[in-house]
N, C-alpha and C positions, 0 to 999 in steps of 0.2 A: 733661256727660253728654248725648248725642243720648237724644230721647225720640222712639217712632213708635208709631203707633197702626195694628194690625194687626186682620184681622179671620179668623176662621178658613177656613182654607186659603190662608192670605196666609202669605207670608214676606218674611224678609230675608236678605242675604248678607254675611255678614262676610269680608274680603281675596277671594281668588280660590275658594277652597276652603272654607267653611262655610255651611252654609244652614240658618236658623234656622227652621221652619216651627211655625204656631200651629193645635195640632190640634183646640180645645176649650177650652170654658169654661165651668165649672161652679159658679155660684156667685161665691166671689171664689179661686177657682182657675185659674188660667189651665195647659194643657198644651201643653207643646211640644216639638216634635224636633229634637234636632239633629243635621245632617248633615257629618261632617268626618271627615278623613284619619284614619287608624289610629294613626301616631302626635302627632295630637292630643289632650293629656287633656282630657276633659270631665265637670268633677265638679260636684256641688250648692256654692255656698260654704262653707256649715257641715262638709261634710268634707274640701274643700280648706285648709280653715283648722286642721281638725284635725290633715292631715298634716303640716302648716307647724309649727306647734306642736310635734309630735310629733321633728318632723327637726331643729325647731332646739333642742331638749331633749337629743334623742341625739346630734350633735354640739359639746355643750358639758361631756359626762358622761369622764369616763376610762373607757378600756374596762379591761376585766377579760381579762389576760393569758391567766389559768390559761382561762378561758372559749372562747378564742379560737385557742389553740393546740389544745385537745377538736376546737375546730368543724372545724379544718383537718388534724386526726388528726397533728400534729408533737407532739416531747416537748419538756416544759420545759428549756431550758438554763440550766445554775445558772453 
């Protein structure tokens, strides 16, 4: 893990395209921006971790036929 010690209106640059900027510090809150492409996601970890969770849950589920055939408006074939 690099560690850097920034000070407000300091930043860093990750690869060519993200910039890290530290807007504020409050306390033991640190704020910051981040500046990257559109299709970069940029989530807190606790809700990346969530989706992770979530995505490998519904990929390990059987989908429900009769469900899925509604969603796509086809009739069941017997």
């Amino acid at each position: 893990m690099l560690v850097l010690a920034r000070k407000k209106g300091e930043s860093i640059i990750i690869g060519d395209q993200i910039e890290v900027v530290v807007l504020g510090v409050e306390g033991d809150v640190v704020k910051l921006g981040i500046q990257a492409p559109k299709n970069v996601q940029v989530n807190r970890k606790e809700i990346y971790e969530a989706i992770r969770q979530n995505n490998q849950e519904a990929s390990t589920q059987i989908p429900d036929m009769e469900k899925l055939n509604k969603l796509y408006g086809k009739k069941e074939h017997l």
